[in-house]
SELO-15424 format. One record per residue (C-alpha): x, y, z; residue number from 1; chain; residue in three letters. Coordinates in steps of 0.1 Angstrom, whole numbers, plus 5000, padded with zeros to 4 digits. Layout:
BEGIN
((X Y Z) NUM "A" "ALA")
...
***
This chain:
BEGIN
((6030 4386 4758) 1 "A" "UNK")
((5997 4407 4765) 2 "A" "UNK")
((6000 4422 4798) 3 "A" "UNK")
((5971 4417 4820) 4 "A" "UNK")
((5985 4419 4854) 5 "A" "UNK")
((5991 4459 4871) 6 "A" "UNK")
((6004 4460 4906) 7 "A" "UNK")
((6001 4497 4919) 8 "A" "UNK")
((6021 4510 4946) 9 "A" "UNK")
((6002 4542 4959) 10 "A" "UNK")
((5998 4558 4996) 11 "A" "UNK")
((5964 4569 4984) 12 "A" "UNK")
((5930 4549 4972) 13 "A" "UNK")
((5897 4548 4971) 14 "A" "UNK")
((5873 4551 4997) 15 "A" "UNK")
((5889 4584 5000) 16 "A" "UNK")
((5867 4609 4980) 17 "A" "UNK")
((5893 4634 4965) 18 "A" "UNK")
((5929 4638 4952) 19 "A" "UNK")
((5950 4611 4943) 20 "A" "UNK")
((5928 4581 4962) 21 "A" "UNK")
((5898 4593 4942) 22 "A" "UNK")
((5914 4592 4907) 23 "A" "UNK")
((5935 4559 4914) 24 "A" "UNK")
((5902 4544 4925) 25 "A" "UNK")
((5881 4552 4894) 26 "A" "UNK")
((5914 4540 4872) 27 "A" "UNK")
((5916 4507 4889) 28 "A" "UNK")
((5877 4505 4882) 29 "A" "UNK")
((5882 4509 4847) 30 "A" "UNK")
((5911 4485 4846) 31 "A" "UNK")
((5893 4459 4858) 32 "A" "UNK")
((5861 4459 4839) 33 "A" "UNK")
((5884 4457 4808) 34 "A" "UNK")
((5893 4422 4822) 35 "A" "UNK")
((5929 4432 4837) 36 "A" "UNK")
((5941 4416 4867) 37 "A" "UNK")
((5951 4445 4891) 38 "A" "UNK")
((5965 4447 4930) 39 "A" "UNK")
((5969 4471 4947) 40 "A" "UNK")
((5996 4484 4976) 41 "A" "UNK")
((5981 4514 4997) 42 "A" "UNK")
((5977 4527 5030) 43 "A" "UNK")
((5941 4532 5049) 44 "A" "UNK")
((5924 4558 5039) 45 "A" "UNK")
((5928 4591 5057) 46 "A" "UNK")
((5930 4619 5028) 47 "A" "UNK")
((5922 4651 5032) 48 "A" "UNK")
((5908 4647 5070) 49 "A" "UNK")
((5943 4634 5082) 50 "A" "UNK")
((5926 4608 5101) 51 "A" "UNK")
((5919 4569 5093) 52 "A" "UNK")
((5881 4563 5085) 53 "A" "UNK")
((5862 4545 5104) 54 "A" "UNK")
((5863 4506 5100) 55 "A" "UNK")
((5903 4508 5093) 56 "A" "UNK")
((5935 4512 5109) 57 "A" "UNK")
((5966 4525 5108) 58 "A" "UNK")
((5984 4502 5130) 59 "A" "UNK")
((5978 4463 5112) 60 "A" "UNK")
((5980 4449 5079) 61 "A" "UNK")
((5947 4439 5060) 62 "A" "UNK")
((5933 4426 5026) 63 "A" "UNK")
((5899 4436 5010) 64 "A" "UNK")
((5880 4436 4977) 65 "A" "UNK")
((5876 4471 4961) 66 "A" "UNK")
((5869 4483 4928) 67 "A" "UNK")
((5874 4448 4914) 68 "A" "UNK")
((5907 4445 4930) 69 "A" "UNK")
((5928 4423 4957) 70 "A" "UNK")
((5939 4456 4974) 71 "A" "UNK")
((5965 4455 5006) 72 "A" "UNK")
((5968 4478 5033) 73 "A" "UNK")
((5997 4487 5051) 74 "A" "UNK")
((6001 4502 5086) 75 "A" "UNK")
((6008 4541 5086) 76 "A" "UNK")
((6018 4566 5112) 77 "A" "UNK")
((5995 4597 5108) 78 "A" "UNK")
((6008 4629 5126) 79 "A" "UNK")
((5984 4652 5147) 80 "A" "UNK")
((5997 4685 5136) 81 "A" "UNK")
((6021 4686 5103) 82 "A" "UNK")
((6054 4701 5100) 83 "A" "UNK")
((6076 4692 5072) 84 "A" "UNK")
((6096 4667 5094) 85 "A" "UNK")
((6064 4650 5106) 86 "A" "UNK")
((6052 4646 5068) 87 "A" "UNK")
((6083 4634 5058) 88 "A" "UNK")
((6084 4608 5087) 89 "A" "UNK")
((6045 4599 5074) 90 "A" "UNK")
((6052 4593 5041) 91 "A" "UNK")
((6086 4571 5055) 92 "A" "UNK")
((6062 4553 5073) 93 "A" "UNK")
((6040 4539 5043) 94 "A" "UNK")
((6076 4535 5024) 95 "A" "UNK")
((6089 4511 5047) 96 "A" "UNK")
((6057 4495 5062) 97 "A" "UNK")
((6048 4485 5026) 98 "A" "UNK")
((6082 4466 5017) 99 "A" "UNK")
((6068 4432 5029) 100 "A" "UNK")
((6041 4436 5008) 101 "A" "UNK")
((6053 4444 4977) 102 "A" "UNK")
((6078 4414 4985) 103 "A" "UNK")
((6049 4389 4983) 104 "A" "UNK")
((6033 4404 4952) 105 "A" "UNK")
((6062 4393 4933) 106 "A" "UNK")
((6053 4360 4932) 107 "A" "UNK")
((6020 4367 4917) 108 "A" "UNK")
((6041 4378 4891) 109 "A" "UNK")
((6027 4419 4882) 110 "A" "UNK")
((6036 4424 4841) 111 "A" "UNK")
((6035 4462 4853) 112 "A" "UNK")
((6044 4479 4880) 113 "A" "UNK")
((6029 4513 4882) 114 "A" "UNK")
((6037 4534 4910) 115 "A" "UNK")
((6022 4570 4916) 116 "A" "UNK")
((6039 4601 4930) 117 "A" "UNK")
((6038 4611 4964) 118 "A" "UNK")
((6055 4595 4976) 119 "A" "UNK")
((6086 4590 4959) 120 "A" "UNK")
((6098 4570 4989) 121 "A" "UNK")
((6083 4537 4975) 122 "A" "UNK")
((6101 4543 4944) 123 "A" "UNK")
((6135 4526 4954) 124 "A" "UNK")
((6118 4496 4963) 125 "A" "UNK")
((6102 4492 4932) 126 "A" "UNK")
((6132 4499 4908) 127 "A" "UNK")
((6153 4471 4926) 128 "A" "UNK")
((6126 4445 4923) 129 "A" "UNK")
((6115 4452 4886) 130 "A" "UNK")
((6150 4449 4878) 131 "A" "UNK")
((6155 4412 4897) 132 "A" "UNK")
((6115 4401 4884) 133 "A" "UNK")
((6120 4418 4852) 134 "A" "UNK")
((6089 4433 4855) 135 "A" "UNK")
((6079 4467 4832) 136 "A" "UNK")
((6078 4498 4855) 137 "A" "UNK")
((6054 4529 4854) 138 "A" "UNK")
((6059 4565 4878) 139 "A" "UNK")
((6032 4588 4877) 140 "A" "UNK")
((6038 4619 4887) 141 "A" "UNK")
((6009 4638 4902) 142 "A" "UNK")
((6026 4662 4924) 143 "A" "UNK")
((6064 4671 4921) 144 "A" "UNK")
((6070 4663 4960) 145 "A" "UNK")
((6107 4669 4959) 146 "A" "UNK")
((6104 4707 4946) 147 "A" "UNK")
((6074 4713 4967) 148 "A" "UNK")
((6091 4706 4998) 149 "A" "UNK")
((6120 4731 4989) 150 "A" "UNK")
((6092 4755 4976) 151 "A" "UNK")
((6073 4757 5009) 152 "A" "UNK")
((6102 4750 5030) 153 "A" "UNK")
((6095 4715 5042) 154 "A" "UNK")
((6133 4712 5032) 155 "A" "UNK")
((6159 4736 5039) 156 "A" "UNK")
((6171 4756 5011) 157 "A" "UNK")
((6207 4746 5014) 158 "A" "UNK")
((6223 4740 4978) 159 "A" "UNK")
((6242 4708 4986) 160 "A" "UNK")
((6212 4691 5005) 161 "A" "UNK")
((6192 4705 4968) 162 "A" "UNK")
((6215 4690 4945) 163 "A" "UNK")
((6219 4659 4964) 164 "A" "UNK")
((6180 4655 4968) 165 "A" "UNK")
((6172 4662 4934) 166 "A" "UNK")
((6197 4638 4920) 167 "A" "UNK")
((6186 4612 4937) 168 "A" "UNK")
((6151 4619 4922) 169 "A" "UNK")
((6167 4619 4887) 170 "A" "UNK")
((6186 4588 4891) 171 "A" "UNK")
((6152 4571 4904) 172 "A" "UNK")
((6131 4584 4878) 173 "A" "UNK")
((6154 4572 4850) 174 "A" "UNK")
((6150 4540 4862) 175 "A" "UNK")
((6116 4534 4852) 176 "A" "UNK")
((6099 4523 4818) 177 "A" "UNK")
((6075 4548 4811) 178 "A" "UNK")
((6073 4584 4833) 179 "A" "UNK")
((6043 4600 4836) 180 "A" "UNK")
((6026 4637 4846) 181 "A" "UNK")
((5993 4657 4844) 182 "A" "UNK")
((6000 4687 4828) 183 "A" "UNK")
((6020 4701 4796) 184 "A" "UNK")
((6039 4723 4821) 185 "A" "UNK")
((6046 4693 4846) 186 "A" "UNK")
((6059 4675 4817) 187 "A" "UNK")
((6085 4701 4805) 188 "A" "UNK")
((6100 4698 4842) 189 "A" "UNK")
((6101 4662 4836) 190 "A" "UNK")
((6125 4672 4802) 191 "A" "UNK")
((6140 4695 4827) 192 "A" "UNK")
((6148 4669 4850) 193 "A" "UNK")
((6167 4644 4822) 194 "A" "UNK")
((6139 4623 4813) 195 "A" "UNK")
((6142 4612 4781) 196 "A" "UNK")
((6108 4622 4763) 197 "A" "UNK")
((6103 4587 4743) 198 "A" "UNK")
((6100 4573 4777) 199 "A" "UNK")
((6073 4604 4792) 200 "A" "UNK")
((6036 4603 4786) 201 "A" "UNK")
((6010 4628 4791) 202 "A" "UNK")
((5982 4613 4814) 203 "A" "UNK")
((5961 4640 4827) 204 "A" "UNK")
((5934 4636 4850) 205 "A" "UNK")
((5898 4632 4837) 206 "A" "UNK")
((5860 4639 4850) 207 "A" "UNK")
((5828 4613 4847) 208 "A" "UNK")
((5813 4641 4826) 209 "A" "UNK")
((5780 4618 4832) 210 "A" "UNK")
((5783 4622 4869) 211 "A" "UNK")
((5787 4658 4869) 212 "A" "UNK")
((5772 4680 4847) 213 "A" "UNK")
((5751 4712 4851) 214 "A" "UNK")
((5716 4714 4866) 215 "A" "UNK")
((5687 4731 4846) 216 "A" "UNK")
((5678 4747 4876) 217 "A" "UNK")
((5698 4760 4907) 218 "A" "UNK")
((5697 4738 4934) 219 "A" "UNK")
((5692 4754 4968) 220 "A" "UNK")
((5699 4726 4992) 221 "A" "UNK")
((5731 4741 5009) 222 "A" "UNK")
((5721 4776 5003) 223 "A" "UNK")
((5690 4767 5027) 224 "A" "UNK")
((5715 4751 5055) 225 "A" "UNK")
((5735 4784 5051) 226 "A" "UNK")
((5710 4809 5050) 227 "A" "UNK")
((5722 4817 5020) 228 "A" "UNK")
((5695 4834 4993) 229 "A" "UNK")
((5687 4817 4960) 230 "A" "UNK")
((5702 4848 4943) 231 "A" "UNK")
((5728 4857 4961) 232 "A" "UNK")
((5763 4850 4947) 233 "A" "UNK")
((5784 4822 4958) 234 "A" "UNK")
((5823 4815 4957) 235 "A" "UNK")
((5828 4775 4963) 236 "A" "UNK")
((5861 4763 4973) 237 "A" "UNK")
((5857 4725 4972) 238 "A" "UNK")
((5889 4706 4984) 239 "A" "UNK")
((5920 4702 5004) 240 "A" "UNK")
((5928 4731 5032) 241 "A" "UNK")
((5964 4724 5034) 242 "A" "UNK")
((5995 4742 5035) 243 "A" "UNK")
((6000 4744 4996) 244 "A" "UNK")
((5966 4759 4985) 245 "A" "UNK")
((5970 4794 5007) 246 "A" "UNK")
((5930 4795 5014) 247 "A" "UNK")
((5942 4826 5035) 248 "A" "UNK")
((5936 4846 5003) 249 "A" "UNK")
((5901 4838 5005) 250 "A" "UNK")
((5895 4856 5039) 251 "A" "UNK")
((5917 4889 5027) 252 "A" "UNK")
((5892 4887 5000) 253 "A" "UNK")
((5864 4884 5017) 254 "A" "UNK")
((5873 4910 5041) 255 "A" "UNK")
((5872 4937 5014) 256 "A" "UNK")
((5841 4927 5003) 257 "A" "UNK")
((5823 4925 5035) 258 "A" "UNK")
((5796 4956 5022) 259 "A" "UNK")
((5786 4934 4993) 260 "A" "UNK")
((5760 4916 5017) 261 "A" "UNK")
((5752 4890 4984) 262 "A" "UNK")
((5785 4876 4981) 263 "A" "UNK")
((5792 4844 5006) 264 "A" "UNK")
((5819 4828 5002) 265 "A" "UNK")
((5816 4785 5011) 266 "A" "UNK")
((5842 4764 5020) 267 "A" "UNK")
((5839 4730 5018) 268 "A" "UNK")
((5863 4701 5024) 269 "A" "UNK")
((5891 4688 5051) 270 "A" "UNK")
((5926 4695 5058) 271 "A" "UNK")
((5955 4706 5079) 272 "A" "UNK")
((5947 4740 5078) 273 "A" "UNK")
((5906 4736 5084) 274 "A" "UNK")
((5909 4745 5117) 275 "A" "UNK")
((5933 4775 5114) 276 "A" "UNK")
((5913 4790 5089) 277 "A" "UNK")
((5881 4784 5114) 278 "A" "UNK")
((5894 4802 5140) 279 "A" "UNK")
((5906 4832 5118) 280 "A" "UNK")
((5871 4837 5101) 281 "A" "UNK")
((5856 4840 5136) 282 "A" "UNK")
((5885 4865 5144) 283 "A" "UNK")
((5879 4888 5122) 284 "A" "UNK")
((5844 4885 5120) 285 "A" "UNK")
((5837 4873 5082) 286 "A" "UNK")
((5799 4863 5082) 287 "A" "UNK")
((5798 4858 5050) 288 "A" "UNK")
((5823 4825 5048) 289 "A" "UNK")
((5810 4794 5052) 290 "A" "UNK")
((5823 4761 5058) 291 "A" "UNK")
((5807 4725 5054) 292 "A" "UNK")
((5826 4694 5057) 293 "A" "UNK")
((5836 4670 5029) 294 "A" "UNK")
((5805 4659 5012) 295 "A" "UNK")
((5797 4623 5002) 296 "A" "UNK")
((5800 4616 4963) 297 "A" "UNK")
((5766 4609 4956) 298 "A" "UNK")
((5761 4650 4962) 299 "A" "UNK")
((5790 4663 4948) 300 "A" "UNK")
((5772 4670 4917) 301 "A" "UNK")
((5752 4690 4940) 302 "A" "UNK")
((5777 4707 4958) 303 "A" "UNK")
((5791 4722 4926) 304 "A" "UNK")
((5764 4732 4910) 305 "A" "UNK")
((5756 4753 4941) 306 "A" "UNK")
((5782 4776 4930) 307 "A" "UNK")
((5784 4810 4909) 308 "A" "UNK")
((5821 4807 4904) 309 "A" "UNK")
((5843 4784 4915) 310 "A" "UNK")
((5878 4794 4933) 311 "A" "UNK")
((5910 4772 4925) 312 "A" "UNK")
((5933 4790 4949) 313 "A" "UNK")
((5969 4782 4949) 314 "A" "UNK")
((6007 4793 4959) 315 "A" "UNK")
((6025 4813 4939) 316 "A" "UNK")
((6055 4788 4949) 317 "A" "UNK")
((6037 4755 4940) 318 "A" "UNK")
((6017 4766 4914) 319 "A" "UNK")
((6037 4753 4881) 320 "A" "UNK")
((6040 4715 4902) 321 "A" "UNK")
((6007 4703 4907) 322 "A" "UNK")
((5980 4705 4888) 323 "A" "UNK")
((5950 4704 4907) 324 "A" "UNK")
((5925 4676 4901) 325 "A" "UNK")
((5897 4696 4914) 326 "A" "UNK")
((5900 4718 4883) 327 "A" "UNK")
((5876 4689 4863) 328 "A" "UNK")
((5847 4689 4884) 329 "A" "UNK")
((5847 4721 4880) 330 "A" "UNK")
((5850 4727 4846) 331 "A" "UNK")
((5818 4697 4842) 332 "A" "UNK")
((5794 4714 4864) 333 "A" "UNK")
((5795 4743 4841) 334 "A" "UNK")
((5803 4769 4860) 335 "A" "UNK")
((5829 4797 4860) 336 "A" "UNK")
((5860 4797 4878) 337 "A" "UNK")
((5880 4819 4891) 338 "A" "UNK")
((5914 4811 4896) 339 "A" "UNK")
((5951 4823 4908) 340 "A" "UNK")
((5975 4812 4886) 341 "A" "UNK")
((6007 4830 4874) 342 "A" "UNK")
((6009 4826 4834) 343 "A" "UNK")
((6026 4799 4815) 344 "A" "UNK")
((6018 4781 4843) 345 "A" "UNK")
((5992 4747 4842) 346 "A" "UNK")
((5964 4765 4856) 347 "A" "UNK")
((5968 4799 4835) 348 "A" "UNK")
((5973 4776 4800) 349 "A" "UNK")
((5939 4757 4808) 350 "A" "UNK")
((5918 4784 4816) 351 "A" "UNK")
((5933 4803 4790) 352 "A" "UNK")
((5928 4776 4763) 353 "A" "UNK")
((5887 4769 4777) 354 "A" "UNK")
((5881 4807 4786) 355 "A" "UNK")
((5865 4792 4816) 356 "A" "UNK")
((5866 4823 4838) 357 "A" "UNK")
((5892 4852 4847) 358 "A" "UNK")
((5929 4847 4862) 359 "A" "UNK")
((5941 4862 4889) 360 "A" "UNK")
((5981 4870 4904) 361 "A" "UNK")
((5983 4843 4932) 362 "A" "UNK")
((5988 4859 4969) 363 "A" "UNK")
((5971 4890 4959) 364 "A" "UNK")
((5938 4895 4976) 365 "A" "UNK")
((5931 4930 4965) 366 "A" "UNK")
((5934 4918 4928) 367 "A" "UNK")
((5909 4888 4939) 368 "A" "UNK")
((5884 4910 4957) 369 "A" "UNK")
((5881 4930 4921) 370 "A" "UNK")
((5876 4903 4897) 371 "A" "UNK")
((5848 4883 4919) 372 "A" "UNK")
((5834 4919 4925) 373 "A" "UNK")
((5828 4923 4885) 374 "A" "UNK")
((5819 4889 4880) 375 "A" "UNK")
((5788 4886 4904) 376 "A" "UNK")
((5779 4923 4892) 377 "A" "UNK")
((5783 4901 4854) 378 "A" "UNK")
((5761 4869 4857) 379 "A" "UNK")
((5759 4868 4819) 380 "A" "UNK")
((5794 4866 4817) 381 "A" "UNK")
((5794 4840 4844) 382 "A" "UNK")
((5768 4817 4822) 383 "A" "UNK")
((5792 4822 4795) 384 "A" "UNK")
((5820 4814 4813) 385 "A" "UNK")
((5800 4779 4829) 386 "A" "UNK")
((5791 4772 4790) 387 "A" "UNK")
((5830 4772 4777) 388 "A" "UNK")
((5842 4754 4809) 389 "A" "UNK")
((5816 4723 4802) 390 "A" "UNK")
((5825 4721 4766) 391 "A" "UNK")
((5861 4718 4773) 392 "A" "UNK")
((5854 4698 4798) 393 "A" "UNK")
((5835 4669 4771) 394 "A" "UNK")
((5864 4674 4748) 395 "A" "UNK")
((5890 4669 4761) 396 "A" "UNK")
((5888 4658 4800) 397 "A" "UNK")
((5862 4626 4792) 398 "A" "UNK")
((5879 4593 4813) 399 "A" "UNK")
((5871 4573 4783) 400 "A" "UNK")
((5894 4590 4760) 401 "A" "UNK")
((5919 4593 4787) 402 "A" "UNK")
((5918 4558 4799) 403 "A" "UNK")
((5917 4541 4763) 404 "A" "UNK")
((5950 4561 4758) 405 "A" "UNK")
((5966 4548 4791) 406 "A" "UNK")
((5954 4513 4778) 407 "A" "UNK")
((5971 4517 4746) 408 "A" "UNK")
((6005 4527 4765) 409 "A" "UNK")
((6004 4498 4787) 410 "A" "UNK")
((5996 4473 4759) 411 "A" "UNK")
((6028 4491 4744) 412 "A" "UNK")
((6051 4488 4768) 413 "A" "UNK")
((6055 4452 4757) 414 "A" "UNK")
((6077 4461 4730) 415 "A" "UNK")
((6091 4492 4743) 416 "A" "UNK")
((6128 4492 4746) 417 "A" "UNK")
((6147 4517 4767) 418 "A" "UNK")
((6167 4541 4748) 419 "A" "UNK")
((6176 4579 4748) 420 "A" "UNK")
((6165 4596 4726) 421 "A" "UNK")
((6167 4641 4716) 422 "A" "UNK")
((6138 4661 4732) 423 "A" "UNK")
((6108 4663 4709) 424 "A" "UNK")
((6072 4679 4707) 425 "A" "UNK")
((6045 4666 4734) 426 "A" "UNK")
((6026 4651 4701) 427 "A" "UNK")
((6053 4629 4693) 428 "A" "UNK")
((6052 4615 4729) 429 "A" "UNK")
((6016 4595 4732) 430 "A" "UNK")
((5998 4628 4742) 431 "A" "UNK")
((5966 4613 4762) 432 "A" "UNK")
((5947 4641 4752) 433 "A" "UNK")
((5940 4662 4720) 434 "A" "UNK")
***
């Protein structure tokens, strides 16, 4: 049996221009201009803004053509203000309003499942059915939601709730064929977790490496709308402003720096925390932080070329379970990066491996404040930096390598039988990148 029919499950798809939506968007793409046959079960776009784009909405079910695919959308309830209950209740929302939907799709009769995490809320859905259908089942892990919301206290930290929680994940993740995750580090927690490793994969995210790619000359389009000088030094933060990526850093930062009149710091993106943030810069007076909104995709090359460094700013909490996506564009502009990451961590191991740019202790703003000091005082080192973060980013972070692996996985899991098996090394386990 060749399998050529891939239902995914996923809260998040494209139009949305980051995150999950963006990469499950370009994966479906690819999918179908190989000749599969994919559907797909989402919500309405509304990632990072928090708010349902214009034309949808968040209340009715509808049907549409994207990206090659029959692609259904399912009501949603999006919350004004998040608190951990509220998120929780959002992602219950998409969990249950989904369940008719994914009903139907059985008759079309998937081969594949694949559903991607968060939110693990559709997952028990999904394991009943491809047990009665006898359909193959895929969970891709892009964010460990259950830890996260213990981490950052979305959860109480109560042992029994803990145990009980993260049993239930266990027993759900079992379940499924073939387990998935983005990062070496992610996949050790996976081990961790009692995942047998014949049934893991490493699929990391990738970057069009023909989309972005470095300018021969620096663009000055947002430095104009900023007043910003074309030699001045910029710090780009490009992404998500919620509760996980502590952006708060940023400001301490840039409060020590405030005599260094050619550093600006520019904040682009949507989130959560967008407005928070606003109202502190203006508090305590930070000229030299800028914010733009979310930029459309035909400028993102742009954008990031308009940085010196680039800042990937995370938690010391969350920081070993996600691996940020935004961490490829980055690396394909060619431009250093300046990261907080504790070591052994995702983060630390990849900049470590591409010597893209200096490391710094997460939550520590005097330590930050330093290093981008040094840096924009070192624009050599900076070029060298951009140089080794665009080479490892065509070696190893291409989609076409990535997705031909996934292909070959998928094509496998006809023959795949379930079976424990002892813990062995990521290169025995269909590694999706060398």
């Amino acid at each position: 049996m060749v399998l050529k029919r891939i239902l995914l499950y996923s809260l998040n798809f494209t139009p949305e221009l980051t995150g999950i939506g963006k990469f499950n968007g370009e994966m479906v793409q690819w999918l179908t201009d190989q000749g599969y046959e994919v559907r797909v079960v989402t919500a309405p776009p509304y990632y990072p803004q928090w708010k349902i784009n214009q034309g949808y909405s968040a209340h009715k079910y509808s049907k549409e053509i994207a990206n090659g695919a029959e692609v259904w959308r399912c009501p949603i309830w999006i919350p004004s203000k998040l608190t951990g209950l509220k998120r929780l209740l959002h992602l219950a929302s998409f969990a249950l309003s989904s369940i008719p939907v994914i009903l139907k799709q059985m008759w079309w009769r998937p081969q594949l499942v694949m559903v991607v995490e968060p939110p693990l809320a559709v997952a028990p859905i999904v394991v009943v059915l491809s047990k009665l259908f006898g359909i193959k089942s895929w969970l891709h892990v892009q964010d460990f939601e259950v830890d996260a919301a213990f981490d950052l206290g979305l959860l109480p930290e109560n042992k029994a709730l803990k145990q009980l929680v993260t049993g239930v994940e266990t027993w759900l993740m079992r379940r499924f064929n073939i387990v998935s995750s983005i990062s070496l580090q992610m996949m050790e927690r996976l081990y961790n977790k009692g995942i047998e490793p014949a049934r893991t994969r490493f699929f990391p995210n990738w970057v069009e490496t023909n989309a972005i790619y470095p300018l021969e000359e620096r663009p000055v389009y947002y430095r104009e709308q900023l007043g910003i000088n074309r030699n001045d030094f910029v710090v780009l933060y490009s992404g998500n402003m919620g509760a996980k990526q502590g952006l708060e850093i940023i400001l301490d930062a840039a409060e020590r720096l405030q005599e260094f009149k050619n550093i600006y710091f520019v904040i682009c993106g949507e989130g959560s925390n967008k407005d928070k943030l606003i109202e502190d810069v203006k508090l305590r007076n930070l000229a030299q932080i800028k914010f733009i909104p979310l930029q459309p995709l035909e400028k993102l090359n742009l954008l990031l070329n308009t940085a010196d460094v680039h800042a990937l700013i995370q938690k010391m909490s969350i920081s070993d379970l996600v691996m940020p996506s935004k961490l490829t564009g980055m690396m394909a502009s060619g431009k250093a990066i300046i990261a907080t990451a504790a070591k052994k961590t995702a983060v630390f191991t990849v900049m470590e491996q591409s010597r893209a740019g200096r490391v710094v202790s997460p939550e520590d703003p005097e330590q930050l404040a330093k290093v981008l000091l040094e840096m924009s005082e070192n624009k050599a080192a900076c070029h060298i930096y951009g140089l080794n973060a665009r080479a490892y980013a065509t070696e190893h972070l291409s989609k076409a390598a990535i997705m031909s692996a996934f292909e070959k996985s998928i094509k496998d899991l006809t023959t795949i039988q379930k079976s424990a098996s002892s813990k062995s090394s990521v290169k025995d386990k269909g590694v999706f990148m060398k």
